[in-house]
Every structure is written in structure tokens, then in C-alpha cells.
N, C-alpha and C positions, 0 to 999 in steps of 0.2 A: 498879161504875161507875168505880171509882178506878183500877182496871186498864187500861179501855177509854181512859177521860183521858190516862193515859201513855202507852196505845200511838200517839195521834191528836197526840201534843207532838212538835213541830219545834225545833229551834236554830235560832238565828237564820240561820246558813250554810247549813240545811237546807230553810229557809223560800223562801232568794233563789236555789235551787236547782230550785223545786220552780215557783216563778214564772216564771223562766227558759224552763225546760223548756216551760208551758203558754203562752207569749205565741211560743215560736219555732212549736210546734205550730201554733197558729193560723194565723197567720202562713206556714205550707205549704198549709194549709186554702181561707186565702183565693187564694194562688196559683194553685194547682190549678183553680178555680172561672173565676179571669181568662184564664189561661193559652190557652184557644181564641178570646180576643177580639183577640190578637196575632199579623199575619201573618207566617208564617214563609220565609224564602226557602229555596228549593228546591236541593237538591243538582244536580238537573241543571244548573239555571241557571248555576249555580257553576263546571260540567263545560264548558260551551259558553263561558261568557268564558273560561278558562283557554286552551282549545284556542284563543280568537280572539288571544289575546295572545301562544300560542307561534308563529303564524303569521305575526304582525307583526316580533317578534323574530329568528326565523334564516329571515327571506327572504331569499336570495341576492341582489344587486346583477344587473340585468339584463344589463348591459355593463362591466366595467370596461379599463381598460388602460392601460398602464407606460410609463415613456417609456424610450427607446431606450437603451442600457448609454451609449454614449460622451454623452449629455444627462443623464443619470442619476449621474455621478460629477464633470462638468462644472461647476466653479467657478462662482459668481455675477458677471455683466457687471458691472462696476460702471455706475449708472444714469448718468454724465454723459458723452457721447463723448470728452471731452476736446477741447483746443485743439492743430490738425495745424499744425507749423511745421517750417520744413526741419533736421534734426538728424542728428549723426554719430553711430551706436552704439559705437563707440568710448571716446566721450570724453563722452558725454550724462551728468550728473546725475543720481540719484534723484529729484528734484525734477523735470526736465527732462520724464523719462518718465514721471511723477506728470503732470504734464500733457498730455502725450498720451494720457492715459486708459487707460494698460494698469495691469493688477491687479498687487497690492503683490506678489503670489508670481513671478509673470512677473519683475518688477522684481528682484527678488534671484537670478532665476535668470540672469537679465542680468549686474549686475552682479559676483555670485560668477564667472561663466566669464570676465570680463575681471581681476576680480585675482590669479585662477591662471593669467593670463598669454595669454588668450585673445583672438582678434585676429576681427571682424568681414572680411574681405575684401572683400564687395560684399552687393549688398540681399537676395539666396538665403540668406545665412548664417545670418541672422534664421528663414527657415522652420524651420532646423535647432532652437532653440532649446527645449528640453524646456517643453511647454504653450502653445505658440504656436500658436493655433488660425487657422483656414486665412482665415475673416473676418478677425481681429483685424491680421493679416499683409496683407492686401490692403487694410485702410484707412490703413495707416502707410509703406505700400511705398515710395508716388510720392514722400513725401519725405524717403526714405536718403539721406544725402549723405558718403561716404564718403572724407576726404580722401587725397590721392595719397602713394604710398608712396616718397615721393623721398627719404624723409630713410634708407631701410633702404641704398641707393644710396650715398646720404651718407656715412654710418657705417658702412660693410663694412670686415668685418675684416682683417687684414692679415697678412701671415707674418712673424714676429719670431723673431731669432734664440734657440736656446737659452740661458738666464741673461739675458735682458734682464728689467730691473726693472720691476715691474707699473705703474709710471707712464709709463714709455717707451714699453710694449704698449697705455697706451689712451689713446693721442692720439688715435686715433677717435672718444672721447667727444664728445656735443653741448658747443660751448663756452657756449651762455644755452639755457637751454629756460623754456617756459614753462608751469608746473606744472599748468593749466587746461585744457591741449590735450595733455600729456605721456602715450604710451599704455606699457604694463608694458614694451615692448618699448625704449623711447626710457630709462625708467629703469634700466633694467639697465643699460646706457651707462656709469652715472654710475659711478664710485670709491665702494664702501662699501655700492652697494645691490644686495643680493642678491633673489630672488624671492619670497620670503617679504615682506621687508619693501617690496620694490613694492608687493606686492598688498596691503598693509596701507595704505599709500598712499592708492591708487585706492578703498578701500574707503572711506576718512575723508574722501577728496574727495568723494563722491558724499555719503557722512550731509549734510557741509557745505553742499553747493552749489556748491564750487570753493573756492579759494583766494584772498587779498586782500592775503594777503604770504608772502615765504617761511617769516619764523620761526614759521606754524602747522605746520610739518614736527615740530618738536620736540615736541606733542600727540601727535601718533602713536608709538604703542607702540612699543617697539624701536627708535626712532630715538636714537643716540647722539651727544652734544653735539661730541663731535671729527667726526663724519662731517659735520654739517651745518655746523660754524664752514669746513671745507674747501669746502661744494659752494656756500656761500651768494652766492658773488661769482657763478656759473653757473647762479643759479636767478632764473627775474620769475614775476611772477602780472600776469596782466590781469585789472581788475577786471570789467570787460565778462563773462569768462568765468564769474563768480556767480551763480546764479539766487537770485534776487530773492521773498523770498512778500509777498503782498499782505495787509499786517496787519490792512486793516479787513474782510478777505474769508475770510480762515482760518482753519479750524476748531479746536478746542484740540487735536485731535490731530494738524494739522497742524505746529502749533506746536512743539508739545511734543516730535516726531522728530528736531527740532533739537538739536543736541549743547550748542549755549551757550545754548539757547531751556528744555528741559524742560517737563514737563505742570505741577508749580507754578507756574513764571512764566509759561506759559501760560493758566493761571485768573486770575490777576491782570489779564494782558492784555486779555484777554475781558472781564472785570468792568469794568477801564478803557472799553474801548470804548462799551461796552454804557453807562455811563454819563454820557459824553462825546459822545457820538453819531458812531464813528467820529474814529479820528485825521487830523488838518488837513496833520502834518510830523513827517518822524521823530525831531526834535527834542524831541516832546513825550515820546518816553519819557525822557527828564530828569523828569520829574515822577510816573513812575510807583513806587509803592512796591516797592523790592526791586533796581533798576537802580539801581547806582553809578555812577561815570565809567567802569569799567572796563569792566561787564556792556554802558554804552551803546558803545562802541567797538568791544567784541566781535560786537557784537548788528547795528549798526545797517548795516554794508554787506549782511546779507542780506536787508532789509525793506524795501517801500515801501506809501505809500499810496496807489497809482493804479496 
């Protein structure tokens, strides 16, 4: 009997082994017994939604269709028509054409062909113009106003003998121009200014808005202090000729395209506003943070509020 005792003796690791095993047992026992009281879903079933869902997925679009290549690559209208007032292409602002509602790439394509020296003739010139789309051209047509070419009459050149000194040779030059109406053609005129630095010019008048006196010449690049201390008794700026932005109506990126303006002092402006309810006089940017006497002086012939 002592034989049969030891062979019937577990360890304890033998015991929780031997439990295990008989409770997992069970435990499939009773499953098996439940297991037809649980409905199964059906493989077909399975088959038929799959198929319903690859049906829904690559249905082809009944109709579709593209719009036409030249609408299809076609810049965005900008949504405000702009304000139609009678203007020379010549001598128009960035600003100027900012208001008549043409897009900012028009604009540069604009102004880039006038500071390499290129001259508008009459209101056709403009269809010429790379992106001038044939609408946008017939709502600005009626008011080209192109002024008369008297001054090329004026100013024609003259035969001067061999070794005459280049001051002798351009008595021709305009004796006052005025920098606000002046087109690349009327600057070459001048003593000292070559085509390059015209068109450097016309380019820094149009960022501006025009000019409000001569010594902004000395801001533009490549302008040298002896060329202009010589042309300065022969240069006006009419201020009339500045375009004007309307402070309490301008957006910060309006603002900010401004050379003495920037998008900093344009957040500030804004925030002024916005706080103040609209400015009353442009006196009050005296009291705005960041404007000096100097910044107000620079600032304030291009600004109004009305």
C-alpha cells in the first residue's frame, strides 16, 4: 500500500497542474454544450455586403467635366470691381491701379514694362499687355487717358558738332519736370540718369504712391548725392500727384506694401484703430506707439481718413 500512496503523491506544482488542466477541460465541455445556442452569421451574408460595398465604392461619376484650359490656368478675379476713374498708364501708381481693381500680377507686369522704358501710346497698348484678359481690358478702356506727346517735340535732339561738351549737347533737357508725371522717356533727358536708374525711379514711385518732394530721389538705389545736389533746382513733385490710402479702410496688407509703412507698423495701426474706433485726423498718429516726428512726416502725406 505504501508503494500505491507514493505513486498517487503530487508536489504541490503538480497538484495546481493537474487542477488547471481539469477546470480548462470543463470549461470546453461546457462550451461545446452552449455553443448551438449562439447564432452564427453566415458566410454568404458576409459575401453580399462585401460585394454591396465594392459597388458603392468604384462607381464611376455619371458626368463629370473640366473647365476649359484658358479658365483652368486663369488667375483668381479679385472679388471687388474696383473704383473706374479716368487714369494715364504711363504715369498711374501701384496704388492707383490697386484701385481699379486689376490683380497684383497684372500690376507688376504693368509697371515692370514702364521701368524698362516702355511707353503706353494709346488705350490698344494695354490689350498688348502679357495677362490682360479681354473683360478686364474693356472695363478700364473708356477711361485711358493718355497725355499728349508734346514734350518728345519739345525735347528733340539736335546735331552738335564733334567735341562739344555733354552739357552743351543737352540743352534739350526739361528745364523743371515734375517727378509725379515724369515718364522713363522725359528722365533720360535729365544729366546723370541712365536707363537703368530711371527705371529704378518709376519703380520706387509707384511702391510710394508718387513723390512729395525731390530729396525722396536719394532713397532710390543708385542715386548719387552729386547727381541729384545738380538736378535738384530742375526737379517739383506736386503733391496732388500721391495717392492717398485711406487709413481707417486699409487692410494690414495694404499697409504694410508701403515702403515707410511695413507689416509691423501696420499691426499696430490696425490695433490703434480697432481700438479707437477709426482715426478722426491724421494728426493722431502722434500718438500712436512706434511713430516719431520723423516716421509722422514720412508717413502722413500718404494717408487719409475719408
Amino acid at each position: 500500500m505504501h508503494w500505491l500512496k507514493s505513486y498517487f503523491h503530487f508536489t504541490r506544482k503538480q497538484t495546481l497542474a493537474v487542477v488547471s488542466l481539469t477546470v480548462l477541460g470543463g470549461l470546453c465541455l461546457v462550451a461545446s454544450w452552449l455553443l448551438p445556442y449562439f447564432p452564427v452569421r453566415s458566410f454568404a451574408r458576409d459575401v453580399a455586403l462585401e460585394r454591396q460595398l465594392a459597388n458603392i465604392q468604384f462607381e464611376a461619376p455619371a458626368e463629370h467635366t473640366y473647365p476649359e484650359r484658358q479658365d483652368r490656368y486663369r488667375p483668381e478675379v479679385p472679388a471687388s470691381p474696383g473704383v473706374l476713374f479716368p487714369f494715364d498708364p504711363n504715369t498711374a501708381s501701384e496704388a492707383d491701379l490697386t484701385r481699379l481693381g486689376l490683380r497684383p500680377k497684372l500690376i507688376h507686369t504693368i509697371l515692370n514694362y514702364r521701368s524698362k522704358g516702355g511707353r503706353f501710346r494709346s488705350a490698344k497698348g494695354l490689350q498688348k499687355v502679357y495677362g490682360m484678359h479681354a473683360d478686364e481690358y474693356a472695363r478700364i478702356q473708356p477711361f485711358v487717358r493718355i497725355a499728349a506727346e508734346n514734350e518728345r517735340s519739345a525735347y528733340a535732339k539736335t546735331e552738335h558738332p564733334a567735341g562739344t561738351p555733354w552739357r552743351e549737347r543737352n540743352n534739350n533737357s526739361p528745364k523743371v519736370i515734375d517727378l509725379n508725371v515724369a515718364d522713363s522717356s522725359t528722365l533720360l533727358r535729365l544729366p546723370g540718369i541712365g536707363p537703368v536708374l530711371a527705371g529704378r525711379i518709376l519703380r520706387y514711385r509707384g511702391r510710394l504712391g508718387g513723390f512729395y518732394t525731390p530729396a525722396q530721389l536719394l532713397e532710390v538705389y543708385g542715386m548719387p548725392d552729386s547727381t541729384f545736389q545738380e538736378l535738384k533746382s530742375r526737379l517739383h513733385c506736386d503733391e496732388a500727384g500721391c495717392s492717398k490710402i485711406n487709413i481707417n479702410m486699409a487692410t494690414r496688407q495694404e499697409l504694410g506694401r508701403h515702403p515707410y509703412i511695413g507689416f509691423n507698423l501696420a499691426k499696430v495701426l490696425i490695433a490703434y484703430r480697432e481700438q479707437h474706433n477709426d482715426f478722426k485726423d491724421i494728426k493722431e498718429l502722434r500718438g500712436v506707439a512706434l511713430i516719431n516726428e520723423e516716421i509722422y512726416r514720412k508717413i502722413a502725406p500718404y494717408l487719409k481718413v475719408d
